[in-house]
N, C-alpha and C positions, 0 to 999 in steps of 0.2 A: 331465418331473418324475419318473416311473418310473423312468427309467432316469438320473438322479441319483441316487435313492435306491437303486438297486443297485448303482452303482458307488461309492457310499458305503460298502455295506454289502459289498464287496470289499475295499475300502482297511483297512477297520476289521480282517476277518480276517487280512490281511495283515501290518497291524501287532502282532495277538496271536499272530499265530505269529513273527513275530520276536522280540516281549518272550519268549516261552515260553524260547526258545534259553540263555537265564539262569536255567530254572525251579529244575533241582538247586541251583543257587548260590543264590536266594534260600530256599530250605527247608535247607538247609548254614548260610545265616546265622542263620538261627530256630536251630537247634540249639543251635550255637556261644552265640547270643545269649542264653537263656534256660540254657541250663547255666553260664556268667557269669553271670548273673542270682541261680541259685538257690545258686552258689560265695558269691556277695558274701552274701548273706542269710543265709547257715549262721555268716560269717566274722563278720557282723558281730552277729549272735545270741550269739554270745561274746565280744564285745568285742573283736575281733583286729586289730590294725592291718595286717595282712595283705588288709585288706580294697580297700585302694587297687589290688591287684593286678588283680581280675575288672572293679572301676570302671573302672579306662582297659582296658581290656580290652571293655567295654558300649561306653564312650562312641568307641572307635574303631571299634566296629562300627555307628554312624551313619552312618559314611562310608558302605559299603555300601546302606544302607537308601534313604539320601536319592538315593544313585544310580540306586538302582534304582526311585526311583519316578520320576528325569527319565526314564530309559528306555524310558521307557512313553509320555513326553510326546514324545520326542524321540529314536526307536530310532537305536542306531548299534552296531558292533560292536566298541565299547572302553568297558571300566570301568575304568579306571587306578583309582579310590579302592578298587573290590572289590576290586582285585591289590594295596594296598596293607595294605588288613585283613589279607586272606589269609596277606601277608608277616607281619604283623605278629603273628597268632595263631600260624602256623610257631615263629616264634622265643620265643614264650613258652610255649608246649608244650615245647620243649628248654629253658630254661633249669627249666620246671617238675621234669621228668625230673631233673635233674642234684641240683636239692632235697630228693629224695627217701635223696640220699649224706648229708645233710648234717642237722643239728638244727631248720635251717628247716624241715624237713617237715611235723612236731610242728605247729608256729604255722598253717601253710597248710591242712594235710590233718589236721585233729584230728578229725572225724567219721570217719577208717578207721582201721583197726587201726594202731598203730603196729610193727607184728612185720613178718618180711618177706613175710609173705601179705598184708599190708594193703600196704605200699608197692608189690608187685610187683602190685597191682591196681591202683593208680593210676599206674603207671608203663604199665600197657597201655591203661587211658585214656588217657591222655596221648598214647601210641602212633597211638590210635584217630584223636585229631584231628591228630595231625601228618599221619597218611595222607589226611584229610579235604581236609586243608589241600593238601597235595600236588597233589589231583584236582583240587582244585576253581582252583589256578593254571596246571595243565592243561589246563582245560576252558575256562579265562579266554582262555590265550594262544590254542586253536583256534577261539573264538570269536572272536576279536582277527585272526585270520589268514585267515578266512573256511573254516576245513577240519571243521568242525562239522557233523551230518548234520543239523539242524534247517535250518542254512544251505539246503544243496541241497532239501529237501522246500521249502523257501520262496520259492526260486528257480524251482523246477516249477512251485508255486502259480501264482507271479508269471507263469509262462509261457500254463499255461491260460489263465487269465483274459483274457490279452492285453493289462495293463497295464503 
């Protein structure tokens, strides 16, 4: 009975050190998620129809969320829907940047200055999660490949214990 319940209480740590391996990505998704979040509320505070933008922007970061919490049910080391978010906030950071050339900025970004101090500030936002974005399908693909140092410490684990 004891030593069920120790090698229960192995298997369990084992499993939170492999969920952990995803920790930066899900605290990258909170970010992402809730700066969306508080984009949509500013946008829609003003009545903006610009607002659908951070909405499918929220609602693709589901994908994500829901993944990572099978994850946790069911460790494995591929999240195809978080590489897809990833992709998909990448490329709306750029086309955001490119808005910033354009009249659309006004509608989008009306809480910053509209001068070039206020767009060259949200143009290094922008910056900020493209780099984000960058890492974190980085950090995807070596978790995907097994070359992650979470991986090896888990695999140690895995070795002490003798399971």
């Amino acid at each position: 009975m004891e030593e069920s319940v120790e090698l229960n209480k192995k298997k369990l740590s084992l499993k939170v050190m492999s969920y952990n391996r995803f920790l930066m990505i899900r605290y990258t998704t909170a970010v992402f998620f809730f700066s969306n979040l508080y984009w949509m509320v500013f946008l829609l505070y003003q009545k903006s129809s610009g607002f659908i933008i951070p909405l499918l922007l929220l609602g693709s970061s589901l994908l994500p969320i829901i993944e990572q919490i099978k994850l946790y049910r069911e460790p494995t080391s591929n999240a195809p829907l978080t590489k897809i978010y990833y992709k998909i906030q990448l490329g709306a950071n750029f086309v955001l940047i490119t808005t910033s050339f354009t009249p659309i900025f006004k509608e989008l970004f009306f809480f910053m200055n509209q001068d070039k101090g206020g767009k060259l500030s949200a143009i290094f936002i922008l910056l900020v999660g493209v780099i984000l974005s960058l890492i974190m399908l980085q950090r995807l693909t070596k978790i995907q490949q097994n070359q992650d140092k979470q991986y090896d410490r888990v695999k140690k684990y895995e070795k002490l214990l003798g399971i």
